[in-house]
N, C-alpha and C positions, 0 to 999 in steps of 0.2 A: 658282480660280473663286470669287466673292463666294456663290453656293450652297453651295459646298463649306464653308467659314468658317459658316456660318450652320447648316448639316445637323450639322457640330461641336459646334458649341456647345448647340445645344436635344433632337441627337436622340445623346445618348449611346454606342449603340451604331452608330453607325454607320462608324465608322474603323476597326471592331476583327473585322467579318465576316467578315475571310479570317484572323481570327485561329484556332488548331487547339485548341480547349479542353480535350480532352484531352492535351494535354501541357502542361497548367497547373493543371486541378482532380486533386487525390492522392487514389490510393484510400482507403479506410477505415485499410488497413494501414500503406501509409507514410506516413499524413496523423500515424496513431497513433506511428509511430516518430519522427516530425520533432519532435512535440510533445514525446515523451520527453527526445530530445535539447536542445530548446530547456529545456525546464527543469533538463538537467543545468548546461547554461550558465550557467544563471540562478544556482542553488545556486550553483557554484565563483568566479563571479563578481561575484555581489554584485547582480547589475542587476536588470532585471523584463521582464516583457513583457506582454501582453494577449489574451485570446482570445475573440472574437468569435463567435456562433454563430446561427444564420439558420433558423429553423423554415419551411419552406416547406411542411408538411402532408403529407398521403396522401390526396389529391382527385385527381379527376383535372383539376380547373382547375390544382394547382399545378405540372405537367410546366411549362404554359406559366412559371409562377413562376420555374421552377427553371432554366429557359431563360434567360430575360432576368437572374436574379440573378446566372449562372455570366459572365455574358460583361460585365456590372457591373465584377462583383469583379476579372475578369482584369484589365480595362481602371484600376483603381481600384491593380495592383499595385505594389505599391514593391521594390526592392533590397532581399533578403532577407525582405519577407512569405511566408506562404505560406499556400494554399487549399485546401480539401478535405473530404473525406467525413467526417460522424463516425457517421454512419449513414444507414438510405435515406430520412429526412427531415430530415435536418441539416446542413447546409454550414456550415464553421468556419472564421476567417481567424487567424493569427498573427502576431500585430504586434511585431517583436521593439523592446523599448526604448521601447515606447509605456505612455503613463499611463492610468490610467482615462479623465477625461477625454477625452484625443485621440480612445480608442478608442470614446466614445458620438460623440463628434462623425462618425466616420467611419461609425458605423453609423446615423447619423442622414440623414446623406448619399444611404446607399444604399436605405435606406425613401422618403426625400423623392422622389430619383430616381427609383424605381420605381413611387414610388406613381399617376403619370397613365399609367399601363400596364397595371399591377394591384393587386389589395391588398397592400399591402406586408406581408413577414415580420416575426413576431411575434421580437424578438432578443434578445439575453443576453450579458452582457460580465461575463469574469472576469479577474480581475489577479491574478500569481502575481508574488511571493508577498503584496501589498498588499490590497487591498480589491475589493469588490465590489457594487455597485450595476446596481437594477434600473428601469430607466426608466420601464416600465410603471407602479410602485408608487412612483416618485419619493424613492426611500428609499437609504441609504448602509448597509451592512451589515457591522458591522468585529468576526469570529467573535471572543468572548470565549475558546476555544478555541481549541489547536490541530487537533481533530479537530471532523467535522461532527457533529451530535446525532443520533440515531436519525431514522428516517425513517417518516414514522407509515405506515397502513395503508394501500394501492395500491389496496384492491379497491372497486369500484364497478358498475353498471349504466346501461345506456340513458343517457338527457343527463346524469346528474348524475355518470356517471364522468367523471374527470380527463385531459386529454390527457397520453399519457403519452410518455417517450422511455427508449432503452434506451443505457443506459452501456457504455462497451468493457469497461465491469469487471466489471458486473454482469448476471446474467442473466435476472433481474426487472426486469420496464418501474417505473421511477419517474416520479411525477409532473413533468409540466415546472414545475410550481409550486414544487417542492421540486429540483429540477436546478439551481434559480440558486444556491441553499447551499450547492451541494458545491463542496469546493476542486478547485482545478482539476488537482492533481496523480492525483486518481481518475482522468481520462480520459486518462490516458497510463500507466497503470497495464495488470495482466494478466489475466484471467480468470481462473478453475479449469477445467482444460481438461476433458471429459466423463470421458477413460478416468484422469484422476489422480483422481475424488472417487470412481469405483468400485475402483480398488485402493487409496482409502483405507477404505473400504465392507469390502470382503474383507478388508485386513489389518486391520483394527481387529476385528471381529467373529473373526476366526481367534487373533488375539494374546487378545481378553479367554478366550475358552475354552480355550488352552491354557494361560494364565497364572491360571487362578481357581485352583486347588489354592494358589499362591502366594499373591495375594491374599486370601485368607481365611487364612491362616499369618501376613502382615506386620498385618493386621488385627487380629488376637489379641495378635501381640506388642506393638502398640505400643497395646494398651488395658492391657494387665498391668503395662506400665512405666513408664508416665506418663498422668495424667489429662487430659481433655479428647477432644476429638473423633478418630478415627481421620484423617479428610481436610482437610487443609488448602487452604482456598478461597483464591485471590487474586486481585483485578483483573487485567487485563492486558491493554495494547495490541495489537488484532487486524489484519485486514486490513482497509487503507485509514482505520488508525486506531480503527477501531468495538471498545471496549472490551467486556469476556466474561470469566467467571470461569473461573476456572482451577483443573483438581485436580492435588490432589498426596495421597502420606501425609503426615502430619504427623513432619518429624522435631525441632523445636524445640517447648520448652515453650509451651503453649496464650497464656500472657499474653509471648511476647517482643514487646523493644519492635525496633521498624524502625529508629530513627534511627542504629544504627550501619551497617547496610545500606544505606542510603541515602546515609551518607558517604561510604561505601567506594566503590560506585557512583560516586559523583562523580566521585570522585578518577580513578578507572581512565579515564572520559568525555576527563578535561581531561586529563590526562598518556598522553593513548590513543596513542601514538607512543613511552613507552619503558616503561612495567607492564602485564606476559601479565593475561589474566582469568581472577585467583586468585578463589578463593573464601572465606569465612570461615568453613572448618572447623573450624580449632579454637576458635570460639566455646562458650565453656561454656554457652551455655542451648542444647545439640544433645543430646537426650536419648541414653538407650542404646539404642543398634543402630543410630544415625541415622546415622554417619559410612556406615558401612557399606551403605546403602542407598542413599545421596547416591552413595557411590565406582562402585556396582554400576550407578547407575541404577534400580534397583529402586522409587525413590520419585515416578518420572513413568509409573507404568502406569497410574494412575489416569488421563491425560489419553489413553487411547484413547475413553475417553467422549466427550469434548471435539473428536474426530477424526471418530466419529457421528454428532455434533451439527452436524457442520460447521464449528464453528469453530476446528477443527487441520487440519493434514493428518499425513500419516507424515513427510512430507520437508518439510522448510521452515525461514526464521530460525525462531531464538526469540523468542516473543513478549515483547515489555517490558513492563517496570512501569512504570506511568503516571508515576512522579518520576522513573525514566530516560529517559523520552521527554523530558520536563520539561528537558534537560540536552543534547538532539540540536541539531547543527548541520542546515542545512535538508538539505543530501547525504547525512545519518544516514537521511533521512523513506523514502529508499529500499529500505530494509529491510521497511517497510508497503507496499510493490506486490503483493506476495503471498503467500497464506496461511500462516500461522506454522505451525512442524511440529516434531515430535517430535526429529526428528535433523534435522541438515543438513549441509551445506559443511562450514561452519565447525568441528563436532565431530569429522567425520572427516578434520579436517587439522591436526589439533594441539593444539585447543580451549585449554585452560587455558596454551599455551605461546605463544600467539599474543597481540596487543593491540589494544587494543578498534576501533582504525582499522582495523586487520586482516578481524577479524571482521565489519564491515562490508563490506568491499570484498568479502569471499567471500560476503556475503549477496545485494548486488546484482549479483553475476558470477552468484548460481545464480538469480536472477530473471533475466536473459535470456537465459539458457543452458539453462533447464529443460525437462527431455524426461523421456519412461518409460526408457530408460536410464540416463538418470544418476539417476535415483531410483533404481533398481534396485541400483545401482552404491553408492550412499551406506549404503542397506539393508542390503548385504553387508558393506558397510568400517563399520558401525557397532558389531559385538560386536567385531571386531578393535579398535578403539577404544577400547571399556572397557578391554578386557585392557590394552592400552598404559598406561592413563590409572593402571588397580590398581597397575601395574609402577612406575611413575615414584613412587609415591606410596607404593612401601613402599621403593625407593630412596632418598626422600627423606629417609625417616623412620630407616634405618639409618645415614646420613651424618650425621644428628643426633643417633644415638645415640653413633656412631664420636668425636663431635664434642668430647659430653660427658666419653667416659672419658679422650679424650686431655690435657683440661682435668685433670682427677681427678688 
């Protein structure tokens, strides 16, 4: 019928009515796992993709919005896009293999479309792992960084508060202003679930009180035996990248330099398929007592502080150094999904006998696998750990004494 050709073309949704929309917009949850996966893609493969994202408000005019954009989008879908929730006012689309460009054009399309209907959504286009441009402000935004910059202060009143939207990562509303900077591997990232920051709460608070008799002990001795500060601070990459200082005791002299750390680092990065992650113990700028507190662990109680503050947890990667981040392939970036911790995976499966591809792949197996049991379970296998790690490590040191006499 010449109506039918014509109802086509002007009134958009009208081919797509018996279409069942919920079995085409993803919940929150698998919208969040598709995006996960698509970025794993991305990493291994080299490609890109684009993600689109649809502010359709908290009015009650926008139900109608969020109506006519669902059934848009569907009709708008291609072979292997996908749509979905990123929360209760955000509709996101994934363009896989799509350029920045394409992906304004397409979102350009479904504003124009919509807009003799109703006001069209305010929208936001991120390209992993390329660039980002915001239409609104007609600007190209190419992060001087690999991590995003701190995020100023959220808090406001009455009209001149910020429209705000809440990340799957975080659980502070950030401004939508400040939502188009974050890279878009945040939102396929994890949360800190409620019951892990309070048994980080409880252990950290239980650990400093039984361990202060010690800590006032390693305190004293490493002021009697070498000058300079008791605690040693260090930058270090946190979650979702957001950098945080770090305690330690101090077991190397106050002036060492980094650059042989930094080497060595390298090296383990780029040959992370055939050297375990040794340490440089026998560096002679490791004052006295230092080996032995390094071997003990004894020299990360300071960062139950730091697990307080919230920027640890008990269980988690290890957080890096800003010049080993420097050195990650983008499938390394999966390690910053979530919060860095004291012990993790990786330690109680080998630690120093493993290689640094290794230790990744155990960082991002305990990022989608993380429960209060397996915390629990890492917690327990953690002093078994040391003990292993002391044993191997005065075996070592017999087989090089063994080694020497037999030379003699």
């Amino acid at each position: 019928m010449p109506s039918s050709g014509f109802t086509k073309r002007f009134w958009p949704f009208a081919f797509i009515r018996r279409k069942r929309l919920p079995d085409c917009i993803c919940s929150e949850e698998e919208f969040r796992r598709i995006l996960a996966c698509e970025r794993a893609r991305v990493d291994r493969g080299g490609q890109m993709f684009s993600l689109v994202i649809f502010d359709i408000g908290n009015a009650a005019a926008s139900r109608m919005l969020s109506r006519h954009l669902q059934r848009l989008l569907v009709s708008r879908l291609r072979s292997g896009d996908e749509i979905g929730w990123i929360d209760a006012r955000h509709i996101g689309a994934i363009l896989p293999n799509a350029a920045p460009d394409g992906a304004w054009r397409f979102a350009i399309t479904i504003r124009e479309t919509i807009s003799p209907i109703c006001s069209p959504p305010r929208c936001y286009v991120y390209a992993y792992p390329n660039e980002y441009r915001d239409k609104d402000d007609g600007n190209i935004t190419r992060p001087k960084d690999r991590f995003p910059e701190a995020l100023p202060d959220t808090s406001g009143t009455g009209s001149d508060a910020p429209d705000q939207f809440i990340s799957p990562l975080h659980s502070d509303p950030i401004p939508m202003r400040n939502c188009a900077k974050l890279p878009v591997h945040l939102l396929s990232g994890c949360r800190l679930p409620l019951w892990k920051r309070w048994t980080d709460i409880g252990g950290a608070l239980l650990g400093l009180v039984i361990s202060s008799p010690m800590l006032l002990l390693v305190s004293l001795m490493i002021r009697t035996v070498s000058s300079g500060p008791v605690l040693f601070r260090q930058e270090r990459i946190g979650y979702g990248g957001t950098p945080f200082t770090l305690l330690k005791f101090r077991t190397m002299k106050s002036d060492a330099d980094i650059l042989a750390h930094r080497q060595h680092l390298s090296r383990l990065i780029k040959e992370g398929a055939e050297k375990p992650m040794t340490k440089l113990d026998d560096d002679a700028r490791i004052i006295p007592f230092g080996r032995i507190l390094r071997k003990l662990c004894i020299d990360e109680l300071p960062q139950l502080i730091n697990v307080l503050r919230g920027e640890m947890s008990l269980v988690g990667p290890r957080p890096p150094i800003p010049y080993e981040v420097d050195e990650y392939l983008k499938w390394h970036n999966g390690r910053l999904d979530v919060v860095p911790g004291m012990t993790g995976l990786w330690q109680v499966s080998g630690k120093n006998r493993l290689t640094f591809k290794e230790m990744v792949r155990l960082d991002i197996r305990y990022a989608r696998c993380r429960s209060f049991w397996l915390d629990l379970k890492i917690l327990l296998m953690t002093p078994v750990a040391i003990f292993l790690q002391v044993r191997d490590c005065l075996n070592r040191k017999k087989e090089k004494v063994r080694g020497v006499a037999e030379h003699v």
